[in-house]
LOTOR-760469 format. One record per residue (C-alpha): x, y, z. Coordinates in steps of 0.5 Angstrom, whole numbers, padded with zeros to 4 digits, always signed. Example, Ala and Ser with C-alpha at 12.3 -4.5 7.8 and 13.67 -1.06 7.14 Angstrom:
% LOTOR-760469
+0025-0009+0016;+0027-0002+0014;
END
This chain:
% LOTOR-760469
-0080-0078-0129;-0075-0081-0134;-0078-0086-0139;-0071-0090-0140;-0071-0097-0142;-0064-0100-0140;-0062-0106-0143;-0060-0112-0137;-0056-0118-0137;-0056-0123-0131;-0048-0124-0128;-0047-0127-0122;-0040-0125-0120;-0037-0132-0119;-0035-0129-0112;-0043-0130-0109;-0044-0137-0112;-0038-0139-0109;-0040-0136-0103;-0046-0140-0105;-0043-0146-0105;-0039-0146-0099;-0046-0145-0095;-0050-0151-0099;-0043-0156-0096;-0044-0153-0089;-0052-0153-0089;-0054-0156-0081;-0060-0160-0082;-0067-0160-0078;-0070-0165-0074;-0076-0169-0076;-0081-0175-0073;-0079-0182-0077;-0084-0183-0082;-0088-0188-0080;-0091-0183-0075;-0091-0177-0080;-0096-0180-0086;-0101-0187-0086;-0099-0186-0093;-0106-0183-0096;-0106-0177-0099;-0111-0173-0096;-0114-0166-0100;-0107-0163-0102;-0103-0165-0098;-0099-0171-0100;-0096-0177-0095;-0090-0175-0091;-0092-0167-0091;-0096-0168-0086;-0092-0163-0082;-0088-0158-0087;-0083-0159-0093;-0079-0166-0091;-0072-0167-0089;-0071-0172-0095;-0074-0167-0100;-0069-0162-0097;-0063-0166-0098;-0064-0169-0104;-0065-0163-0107;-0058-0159-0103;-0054-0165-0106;-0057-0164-0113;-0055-0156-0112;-0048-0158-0110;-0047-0164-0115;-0050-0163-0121;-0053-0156-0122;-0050-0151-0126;-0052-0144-0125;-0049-0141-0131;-0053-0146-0136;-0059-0143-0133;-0056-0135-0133;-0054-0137-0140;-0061-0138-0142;-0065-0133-0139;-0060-0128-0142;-0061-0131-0149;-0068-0127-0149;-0068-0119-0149;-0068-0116-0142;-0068-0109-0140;-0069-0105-0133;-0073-0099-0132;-0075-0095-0127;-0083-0094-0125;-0086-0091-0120;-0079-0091-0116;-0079-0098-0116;-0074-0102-0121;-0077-0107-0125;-0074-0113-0129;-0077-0116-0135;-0077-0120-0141;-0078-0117-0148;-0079-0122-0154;-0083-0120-0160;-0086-0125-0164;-0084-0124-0172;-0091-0124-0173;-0095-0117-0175;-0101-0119-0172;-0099-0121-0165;-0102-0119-0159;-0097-0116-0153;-0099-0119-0147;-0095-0118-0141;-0095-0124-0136;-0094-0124-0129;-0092-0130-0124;-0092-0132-0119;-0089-0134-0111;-0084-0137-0109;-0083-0137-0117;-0080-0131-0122;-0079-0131-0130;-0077-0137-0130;-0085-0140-0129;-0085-0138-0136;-0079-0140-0140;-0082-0146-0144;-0088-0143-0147;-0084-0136-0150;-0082-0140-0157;-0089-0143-0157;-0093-0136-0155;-0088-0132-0160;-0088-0137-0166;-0094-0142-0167;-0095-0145-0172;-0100-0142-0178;-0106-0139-0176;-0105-0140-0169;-0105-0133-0165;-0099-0131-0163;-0096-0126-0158;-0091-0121-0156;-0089-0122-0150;-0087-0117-0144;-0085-0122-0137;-0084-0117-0132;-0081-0119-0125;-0086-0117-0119;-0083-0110-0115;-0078-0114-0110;-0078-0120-0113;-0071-0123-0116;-0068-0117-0121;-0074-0112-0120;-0072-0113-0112;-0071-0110-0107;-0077-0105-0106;-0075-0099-0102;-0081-0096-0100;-0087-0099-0097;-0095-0100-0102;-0093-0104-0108;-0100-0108-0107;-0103-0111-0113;-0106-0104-0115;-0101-0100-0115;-0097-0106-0119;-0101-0105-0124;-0101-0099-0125;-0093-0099-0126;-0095-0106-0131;-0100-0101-0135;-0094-0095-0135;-0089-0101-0138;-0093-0103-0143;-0094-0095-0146;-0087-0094-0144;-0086-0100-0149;-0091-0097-0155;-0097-0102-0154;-0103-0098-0154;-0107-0104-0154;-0106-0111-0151;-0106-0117-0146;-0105-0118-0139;-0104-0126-0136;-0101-0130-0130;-0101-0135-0125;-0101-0135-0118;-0100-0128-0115;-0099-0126-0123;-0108-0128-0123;-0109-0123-0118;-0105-0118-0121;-0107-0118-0128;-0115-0116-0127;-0112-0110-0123;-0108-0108-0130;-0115-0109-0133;-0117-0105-0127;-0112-0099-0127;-0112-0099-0136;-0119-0101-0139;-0118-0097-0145;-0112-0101-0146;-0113-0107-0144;-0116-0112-0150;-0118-0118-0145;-0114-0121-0139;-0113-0129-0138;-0112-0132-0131;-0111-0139-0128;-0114-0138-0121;-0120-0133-0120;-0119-0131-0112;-0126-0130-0110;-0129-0134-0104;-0135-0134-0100;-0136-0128-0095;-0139-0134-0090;-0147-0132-0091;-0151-0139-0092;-0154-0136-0097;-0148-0136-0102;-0149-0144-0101;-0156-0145-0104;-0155-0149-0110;-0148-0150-0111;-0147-0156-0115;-0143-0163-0112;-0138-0161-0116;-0137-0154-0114;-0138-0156-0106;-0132-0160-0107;-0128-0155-0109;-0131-0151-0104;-0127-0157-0099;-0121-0157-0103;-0121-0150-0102;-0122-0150-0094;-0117-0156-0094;-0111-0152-0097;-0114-0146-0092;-0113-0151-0086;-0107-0154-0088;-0102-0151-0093;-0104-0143-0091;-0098-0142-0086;-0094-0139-0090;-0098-0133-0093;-0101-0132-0086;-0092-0130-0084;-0093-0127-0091;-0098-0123-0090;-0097-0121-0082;-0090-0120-0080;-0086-0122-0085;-0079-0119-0083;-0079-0126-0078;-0077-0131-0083;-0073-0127-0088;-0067-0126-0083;-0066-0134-0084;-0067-0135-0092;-0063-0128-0092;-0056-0134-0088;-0059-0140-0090;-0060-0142-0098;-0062-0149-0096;-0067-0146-0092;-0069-0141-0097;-0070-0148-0102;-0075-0151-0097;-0079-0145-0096;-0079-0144-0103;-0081-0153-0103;-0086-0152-0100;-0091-0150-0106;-0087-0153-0112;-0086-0160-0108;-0086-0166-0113;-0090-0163-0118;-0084-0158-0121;-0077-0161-0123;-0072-0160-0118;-0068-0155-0124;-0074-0152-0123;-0074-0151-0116;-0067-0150-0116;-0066-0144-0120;-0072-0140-0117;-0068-0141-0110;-0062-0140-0113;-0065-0133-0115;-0068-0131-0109;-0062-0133-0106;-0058-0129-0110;-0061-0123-0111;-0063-0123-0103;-0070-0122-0104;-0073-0127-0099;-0076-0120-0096;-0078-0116-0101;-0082-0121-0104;-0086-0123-0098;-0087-0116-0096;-0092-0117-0103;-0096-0121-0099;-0096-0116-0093;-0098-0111-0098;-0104-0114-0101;-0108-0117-0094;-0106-0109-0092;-0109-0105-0098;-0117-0104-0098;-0120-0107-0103;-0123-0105-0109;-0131-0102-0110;-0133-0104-0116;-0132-0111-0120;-0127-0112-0126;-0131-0111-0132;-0125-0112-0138;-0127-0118-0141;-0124-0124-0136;-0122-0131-0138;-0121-0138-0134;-0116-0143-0135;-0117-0147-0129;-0113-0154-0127;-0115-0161-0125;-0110-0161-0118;-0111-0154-0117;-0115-0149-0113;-0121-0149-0117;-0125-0142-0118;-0133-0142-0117;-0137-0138-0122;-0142-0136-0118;-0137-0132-0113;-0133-0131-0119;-0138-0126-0122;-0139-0122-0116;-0132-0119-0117;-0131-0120-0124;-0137-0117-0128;-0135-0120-0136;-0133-0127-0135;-0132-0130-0143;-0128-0135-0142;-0128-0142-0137;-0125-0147-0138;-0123-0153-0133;-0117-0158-0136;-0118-0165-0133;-0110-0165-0131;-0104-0160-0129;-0103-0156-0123;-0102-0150-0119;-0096-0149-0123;-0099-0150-0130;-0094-0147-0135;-0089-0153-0132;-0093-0159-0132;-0099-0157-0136;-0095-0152-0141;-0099-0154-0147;-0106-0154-0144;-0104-0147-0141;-0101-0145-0148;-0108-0147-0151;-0112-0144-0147;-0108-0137-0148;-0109-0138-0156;-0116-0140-0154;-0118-0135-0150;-0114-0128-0154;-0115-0131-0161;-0121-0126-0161;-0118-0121-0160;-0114-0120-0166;
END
């Protein structure tokens, strides 16, 4: 095993965005039903009006004619490569990630995981803030690594890369950096993979902050005894989005070769799959470059196989026991502490904001921001 750190730049050659661009002029549109059979127009759970039946015709074109028309890939290469980037080989696996230190001699690392169908981009907007806050406040040196398969860190070559074996290869990346103690963070996947870090390297990991905490009932009766008003509605927008919006983690995580040959032909499919979880609450620059990515890197695949990996691998015997901190969302899928502390034994910090989303860092970055100075300040 070599411990070599490479440094990385993102250059598309512009053979492959012209190529891109040809297939966006000659996207074949699906079929739907008229609107007015679609929705009666109310938001129902987290579903919104016109989505009833998937990801609309309307959201898709609009977007493919912003990608054509307005979007420029090289501002947002430009961007991405203005912070340190490397490559390293863990595990047989390449991984990708971001390394921007604060200048401030009491920071805290912290490496942060994202989420799907998002990449490195989820936490663009808050490097600045986390690396260079204002006087007294914590600050951080950020490690933000692209998930194995995922974007620059993809394909994966060999099955396995499930959550734990993630966060062994997270844990061996923060050594091979020179921290010996530190933080883990994320959203979305990166909020199940980050206890998992605190799992694989306790002596190591200082606290772990998430935004969601994926523990649910087993289904007994029993675990319902008592539950608050608040904690039963929770509970129903937690079945709700089960019932209604799960589709794609069920493919994911059963066969998801399936889909991955059309959104390896098609980048206004691949846009849509992607919508279907940014929507309305992600700014179309936003859910461009992160289709865009995975288009560009053909890793619509290898990123799914993620979700494979995971619904495969058995589960762990014993609760998480580093110090574990919330930051929950007011339109999010909202955690349950009673259920929370069966799989995390020292919950520190819950905090429940009264608005942002699934994708916090993008609608609700100071809020999340806060939550991570709130939560890590006791460990400096």
């Amino acid at each position: 095993m070599t411990d070599t750190i490479t440094p990385f730049r993102v250059d598309i050659p512009q053979a492959d965005l012209d190529d891109l661009a040809d297939r966006l002029v000659s996207s074949r549109w699906a079929n739907e039903l008229p609107l007015s059979q679609v929705t009666d127009g109310v938001q129902k759970g987290p579903v919104q009006p016109g989505w009833e039946y998937g990801v609309p015709l309307e959201y898709v074109r609009r977007l493919v004619a912003y990608w054509r028309e307005s979007y420029d890939w090289r501002k947002w290469e430009a961007r991405l490569n203005s912070y340190p980037q490397f490559t390293t080989t863990i595990d047989g696996q390449n991984i990708h990630f971001l390394h921007v230190r604060s200048a401030k001699e009491d920071a805290i690392p912290l490496i942060l995981t994202h989420g799907w169908p998002n990449s490195v981009v989820e936490y663009l907007d808050l490097i600045e803030a986390l690396t260079d806050p204002p006087a007294g406040e914590t600050a951080f040196h950020l490690v933000i690594p692209s998930l194995p398969g995922f974007a620059f860190s993809g394909p994966t070559t060999e099955r396995g890369w499930d959550l734990q074996r993630i966060a062994r290869a997270w844990a061996e990346l923060m050594r091979r950096l020179g921290y010996d103690r530190y933080g883990a963070a994320g959203n979305d996947g990166g909020s199940q993979v980050s206890p998992e870090v605190g799992r694989a390297d306790p002596d190591h990991v200082v606290g772990v902050h998430v935004t969601q905490i994926f523990s649910f009932p087993s289904g007994d009766p029993a675990e319902f005894d008592g539950l608050s008003a608040d904690d039963m509605d929770k509970l129903q927008f937690l079945q709700a989005f089960n019932d209604e919006m799960s589709a794609y983690a069920q493919l994911q995580a059963t066969k998801p070769q399936n889909l991955a040959h059309a959104l390896a032909d098609s980048p206004a499919g691949q846009l849509a799959w992607s919508g279907q979880l940014f929507a309305e609450a992600v700014h179309p620059e936003v859910v461009i470059t992160n289709a865009a990515i995975y288009w560009l890197t053909n890793t619509a695949a290898s990123s799914a196989r993620m979700y494979y990996e995971v619904a495969h691998a058995a589960p762990p015997a014993e609760p998480t026991t580093v110090p574990l901190g919330l930051s929950s969302f007011a339109y999010d899928f909202r955690s349950i502490r009673r259920f929370a502390e069966r799989d995390h034994a020292n919950i520190v910090f819950w905090n429940e904001n009264d608005r942002g989303g699934h994708w916090s860092a993008h609608d609700a970055p100071d809020l999340l921001i806060a939550g991570l100075r709130q939560f890590f300040s006791r460990y400096r």
